[in-house]
C-alpha positions as CSV (number, residue, x, y, z in Angstrom):
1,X,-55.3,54.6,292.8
2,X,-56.3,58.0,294.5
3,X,-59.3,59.6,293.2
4,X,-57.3,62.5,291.4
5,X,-53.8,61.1,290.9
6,X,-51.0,63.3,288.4
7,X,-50.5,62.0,285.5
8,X,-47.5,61.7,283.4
9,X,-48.1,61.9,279.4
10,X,-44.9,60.3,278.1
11,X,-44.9,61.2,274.5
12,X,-43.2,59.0,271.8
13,X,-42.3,61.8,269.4
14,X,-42.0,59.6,266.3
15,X,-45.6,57.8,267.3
16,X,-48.5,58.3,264.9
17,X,-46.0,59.5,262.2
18,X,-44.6,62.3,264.4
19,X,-48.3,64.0,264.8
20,X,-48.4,62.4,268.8
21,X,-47.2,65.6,270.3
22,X,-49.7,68.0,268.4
23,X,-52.6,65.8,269.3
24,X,-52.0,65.5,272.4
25,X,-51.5,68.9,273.0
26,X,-54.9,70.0,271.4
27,X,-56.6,67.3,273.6
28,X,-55.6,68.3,276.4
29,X,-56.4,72.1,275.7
30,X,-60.1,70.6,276.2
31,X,-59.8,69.2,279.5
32,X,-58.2,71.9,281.5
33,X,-59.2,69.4,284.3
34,X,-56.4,66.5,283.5
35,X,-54.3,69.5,282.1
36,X,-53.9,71.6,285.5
37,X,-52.8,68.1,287.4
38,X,-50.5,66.5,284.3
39,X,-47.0,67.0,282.5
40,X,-45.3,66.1,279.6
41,X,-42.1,64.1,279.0
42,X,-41.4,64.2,275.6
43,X,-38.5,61.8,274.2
44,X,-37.6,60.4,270.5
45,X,-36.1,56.5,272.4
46,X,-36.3,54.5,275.4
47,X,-32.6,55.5,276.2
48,X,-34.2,59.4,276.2
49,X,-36.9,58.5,278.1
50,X,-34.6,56.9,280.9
51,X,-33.1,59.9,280.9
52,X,-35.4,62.4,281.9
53,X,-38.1,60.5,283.6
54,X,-38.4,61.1,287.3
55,X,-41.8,59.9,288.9
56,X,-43.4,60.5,292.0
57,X,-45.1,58.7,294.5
58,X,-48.7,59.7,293.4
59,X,-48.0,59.9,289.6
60,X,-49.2,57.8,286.9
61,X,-46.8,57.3,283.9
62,X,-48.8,57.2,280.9
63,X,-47.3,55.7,277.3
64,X,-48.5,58.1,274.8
65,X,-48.4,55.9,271.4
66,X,-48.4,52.7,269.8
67,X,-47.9,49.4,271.2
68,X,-43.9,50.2,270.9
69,X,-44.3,53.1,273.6
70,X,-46.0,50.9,276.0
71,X,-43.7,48.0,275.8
72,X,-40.7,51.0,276.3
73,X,-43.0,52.4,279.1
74,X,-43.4,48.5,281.2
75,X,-39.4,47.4,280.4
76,X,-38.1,50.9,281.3
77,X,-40.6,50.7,284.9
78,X,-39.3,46.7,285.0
79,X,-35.7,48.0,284.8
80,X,-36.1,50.6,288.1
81,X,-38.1,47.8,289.6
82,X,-41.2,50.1,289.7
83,X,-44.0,47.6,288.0
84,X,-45.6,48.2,290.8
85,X,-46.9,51.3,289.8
86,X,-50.6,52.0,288.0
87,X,-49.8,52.8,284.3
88,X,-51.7,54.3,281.6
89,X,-52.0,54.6,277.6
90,X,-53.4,57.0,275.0
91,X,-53.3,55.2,271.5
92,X,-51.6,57.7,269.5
93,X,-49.8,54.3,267.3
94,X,-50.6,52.4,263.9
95,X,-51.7,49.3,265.4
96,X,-52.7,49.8,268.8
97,X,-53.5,46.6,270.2
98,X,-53.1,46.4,274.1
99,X,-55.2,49.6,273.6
100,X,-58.0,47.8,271.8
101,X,-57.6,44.6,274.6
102,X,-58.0,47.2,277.0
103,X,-61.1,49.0,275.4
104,X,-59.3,51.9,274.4
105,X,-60.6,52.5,270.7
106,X,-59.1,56.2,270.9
107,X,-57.4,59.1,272.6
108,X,-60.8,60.8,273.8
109,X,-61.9,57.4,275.3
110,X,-58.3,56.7,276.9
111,X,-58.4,60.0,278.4
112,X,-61.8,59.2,280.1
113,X,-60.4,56.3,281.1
114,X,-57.6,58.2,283.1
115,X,-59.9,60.0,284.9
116,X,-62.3,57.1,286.2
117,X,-59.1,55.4,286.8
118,X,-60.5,51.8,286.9
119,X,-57.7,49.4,286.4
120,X,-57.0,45.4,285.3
121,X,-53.8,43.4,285.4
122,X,-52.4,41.9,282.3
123,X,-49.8,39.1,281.5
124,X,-46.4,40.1,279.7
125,X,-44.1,37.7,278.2
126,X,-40.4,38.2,279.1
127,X,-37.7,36.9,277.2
128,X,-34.2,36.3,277.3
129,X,-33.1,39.3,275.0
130,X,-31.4,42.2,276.4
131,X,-32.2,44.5,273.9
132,X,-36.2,43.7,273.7
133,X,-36.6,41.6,277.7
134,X,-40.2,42.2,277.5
135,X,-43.1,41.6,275.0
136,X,-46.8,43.1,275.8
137,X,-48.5,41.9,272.1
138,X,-46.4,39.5,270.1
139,X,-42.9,37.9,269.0
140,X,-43.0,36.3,265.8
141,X,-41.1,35.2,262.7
142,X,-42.0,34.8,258.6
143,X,-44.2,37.3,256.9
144,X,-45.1,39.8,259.9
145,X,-41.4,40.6,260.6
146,X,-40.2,41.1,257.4
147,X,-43.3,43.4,256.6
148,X,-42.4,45.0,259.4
149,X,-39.3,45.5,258.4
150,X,-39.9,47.1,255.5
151,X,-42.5,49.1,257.0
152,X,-40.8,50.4,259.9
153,X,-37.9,52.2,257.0
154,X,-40.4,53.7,255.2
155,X,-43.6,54.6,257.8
156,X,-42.2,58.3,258.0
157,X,-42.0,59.0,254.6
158,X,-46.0,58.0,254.1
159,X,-47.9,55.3,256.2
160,X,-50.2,54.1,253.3
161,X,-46.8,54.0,251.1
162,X,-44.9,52.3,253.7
163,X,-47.9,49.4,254.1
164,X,-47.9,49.0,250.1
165,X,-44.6,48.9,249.8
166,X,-43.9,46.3,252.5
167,X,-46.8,43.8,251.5
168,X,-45.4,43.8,247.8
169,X,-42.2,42.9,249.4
170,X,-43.2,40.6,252.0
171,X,-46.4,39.0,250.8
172,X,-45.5,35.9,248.8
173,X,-42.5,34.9,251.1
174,X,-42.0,31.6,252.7
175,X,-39.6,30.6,255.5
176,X,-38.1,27.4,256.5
177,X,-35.5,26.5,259.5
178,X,-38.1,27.9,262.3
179,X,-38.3,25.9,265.7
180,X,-40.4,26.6,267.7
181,X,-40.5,24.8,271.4
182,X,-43.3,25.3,274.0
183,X,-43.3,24.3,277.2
184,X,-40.4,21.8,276.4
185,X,-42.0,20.1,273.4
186,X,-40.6,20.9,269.9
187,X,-44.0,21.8,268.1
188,X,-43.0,23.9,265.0
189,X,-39.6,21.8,263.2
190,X,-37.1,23.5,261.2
191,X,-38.1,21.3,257.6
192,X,-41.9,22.6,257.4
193,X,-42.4,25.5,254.9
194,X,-44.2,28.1,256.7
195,X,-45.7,31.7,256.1
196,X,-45.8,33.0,260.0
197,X,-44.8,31.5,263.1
198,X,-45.2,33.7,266.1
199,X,-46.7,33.8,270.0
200,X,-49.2,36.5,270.8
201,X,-49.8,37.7,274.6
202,X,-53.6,39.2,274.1
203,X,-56.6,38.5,272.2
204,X,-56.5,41.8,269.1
205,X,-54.1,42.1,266.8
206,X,-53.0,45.4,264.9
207,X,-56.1,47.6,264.0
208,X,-58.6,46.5,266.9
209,X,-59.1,43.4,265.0
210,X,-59.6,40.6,267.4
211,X,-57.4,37.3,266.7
212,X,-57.8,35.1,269.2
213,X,-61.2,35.0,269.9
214,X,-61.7,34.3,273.6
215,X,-57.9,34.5,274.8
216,X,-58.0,35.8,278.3
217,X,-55.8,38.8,279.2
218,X,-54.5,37.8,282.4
219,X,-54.5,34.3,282.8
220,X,-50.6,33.1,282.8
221,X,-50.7,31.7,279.2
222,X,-49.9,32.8,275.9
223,X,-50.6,31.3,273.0
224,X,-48.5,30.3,269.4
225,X,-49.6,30.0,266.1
226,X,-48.2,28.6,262.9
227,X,-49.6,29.6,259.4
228,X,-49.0,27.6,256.5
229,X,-49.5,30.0,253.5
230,X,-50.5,33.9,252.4
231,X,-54.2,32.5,251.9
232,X,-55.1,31.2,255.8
233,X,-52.9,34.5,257.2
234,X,-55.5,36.1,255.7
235,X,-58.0,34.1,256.4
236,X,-56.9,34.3,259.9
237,X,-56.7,38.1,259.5
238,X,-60.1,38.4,258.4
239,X,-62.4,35.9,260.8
240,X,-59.9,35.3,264.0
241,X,-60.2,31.7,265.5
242,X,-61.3,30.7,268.7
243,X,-58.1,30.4,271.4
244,X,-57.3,26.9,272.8
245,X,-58.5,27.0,276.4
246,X,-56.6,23.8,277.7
247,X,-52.5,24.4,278.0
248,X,-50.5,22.3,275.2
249,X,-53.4,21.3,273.3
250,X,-52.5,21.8,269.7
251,X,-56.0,22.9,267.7
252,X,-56.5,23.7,264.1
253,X,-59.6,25.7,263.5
254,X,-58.5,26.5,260.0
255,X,-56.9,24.5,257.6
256,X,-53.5,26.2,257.1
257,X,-53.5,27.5,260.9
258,X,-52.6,25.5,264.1
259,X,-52.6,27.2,267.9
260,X,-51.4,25.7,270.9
261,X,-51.6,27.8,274.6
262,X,-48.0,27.7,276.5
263,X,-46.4,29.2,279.5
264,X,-42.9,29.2,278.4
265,X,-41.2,28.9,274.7
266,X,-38.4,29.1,272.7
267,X,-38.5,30.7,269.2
268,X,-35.1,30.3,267.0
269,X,-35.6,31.4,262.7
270,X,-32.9,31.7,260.4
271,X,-35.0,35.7,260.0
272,X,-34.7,38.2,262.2
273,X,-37.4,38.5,265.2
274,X,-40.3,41.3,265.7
275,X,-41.5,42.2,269.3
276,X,-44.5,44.1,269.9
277,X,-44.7,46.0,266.2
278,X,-40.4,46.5,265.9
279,X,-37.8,44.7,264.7
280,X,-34.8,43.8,266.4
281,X,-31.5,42.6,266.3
282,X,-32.1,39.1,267.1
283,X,-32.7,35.2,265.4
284,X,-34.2,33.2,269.0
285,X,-36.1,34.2,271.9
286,X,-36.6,32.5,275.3
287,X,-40.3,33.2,276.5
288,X,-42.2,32.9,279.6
289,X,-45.2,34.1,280.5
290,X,-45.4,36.9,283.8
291,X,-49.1,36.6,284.8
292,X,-50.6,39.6,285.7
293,X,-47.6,41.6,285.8
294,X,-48.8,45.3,284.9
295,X,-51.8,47.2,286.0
296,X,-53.1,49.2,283.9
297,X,-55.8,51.8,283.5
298,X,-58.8,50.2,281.0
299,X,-61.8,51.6,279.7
């Protein structure tokens, strides 16, 4: 990347509860440096955003958000056939955690970032969905999508509301009929009883907090998990366990957790799917892993 590349703030206007625009905006007013050589797209969807963004050779799109901008950011790029290009991100999102994989704690660091420009590559998963081809962080199934569910209805009215209300909703619920199949081998059957079954891209989770301790960023594998009940989620939550290194080796670390590492998958549940912090419109997903697909600026 050139030493002083233009950069391109795409702004989520619904990220960080709607308060992504302001912020940014105030940020900027204190580093008239990045200011005099940036713009700002500003768009409330991914459909918006096709719309109105036109890039350059020498500019760097940068996802202004959550983990749900940056996955709209890579598909959109993936679409025009533009991966290629150096991208950025400034964690203006709840979670945030390909920022926190990439050392990006904050907007101020981020921003630094952008202006050293020092890059990695990182894996994506694509899948088989139309509406949702692409996960950066995680597809999964069981307690985090129907929290997520819930959240996502209610995260305008009040964040801390929205969480309470979807863990008193979602906390104590079980779900049976998931299949899970990696790399041709059925490993989670539809008859167990589970709390979470998912497959996760990088090593943090939502909140910086670091999942799967050890999990490389960019090394063509992804990993799965099943959790048995509310009590080793949160076990998980709290202390992370250390990723399988070896491909198909099923581990359990925990009691109630088992992880295996995969390139490809296949994820079917009688619930509806969540990809990278949304949920969609969908029951099964067809994974594989793209190594080292995106480069992207890192702290």
């Amino acid at each position: 990347m050139r030493s002083s590349p233009r950069f391109v703030f795409l702004v989520n206007a619904a990220a960080g509860t709607g308060r992504a625009p302001g912020k940014l905006d105030t940020l900027l007013a204190g580093l008239p440096a990045i200011a005099a050589r940036s713009r700002i797209v500003r768009s409330a969807s991914p459909a918006e955003l096709d719309g109105l963004l036109r890039l350059s050779d020498d500019e760097v799109p940068v996802a202004v958000g959550g983990d749900g901008s940056f996955n709209a950011l890579v598909t959109l790029l993936d679409r025009r056939g533009e991966l290629g290009r150096t991208v950025g991100l400034v964690p203006f999102g709840t979670g945030n955690a390909t920022a926190h994989t990439l050392g990006l704690r904050s907007a101020e660091v981020a921003l630094a970032a952008l202006e050293r420009g020092d890059s990695t590559a990182i894996d994506i998963m694509r899948t088989a969905i139309p509406a949702a081809p692409i996960a950066v962080v995680s597809c999964s199934t069981g307690f985090e999508s129907n929290f997520l569910r819930r959240y996502g209805a209610l995260r305008y009215r009040s964040k801390q509301y929205a969480g309470l209300s979807a863990l008193a909703t979602s906390a104590r619920k079980h779900v049976r009929g998931v299949t899970l199949t990696v790399d041709g081998t059925e490993w989670v059957h539809a008859k167990e009883l589970l709390y979470n079954v998912g497959v996760y891209n990088i090593p943090h989770y939502a909140f910086g907090k670091v999942m799967w301790r050890g999990m490389a960023r960019d090394d063509g594998l992804a990993l799965a998990a099943a959790v048995s009940s509310p009590l080793w989620y949160w076990n998980l939550m709290a202390r992370g366990v250390s990723a399988p290194i070896e491909r198909n080796t099923s581990e359990q670390r925990l009691p109630g957790v088992r992880t295996i590492r995969w390139h490809t998958a296949e994820l079917d549940s009688p619930l509806r799917l969540q990809i990278d912090g949304e949920t969609i419109e969908a029951y099964q997903a067809q994974l594989t892993v793209a190594s080292r697909a995106v480069t992207v600026i890192r702290a």
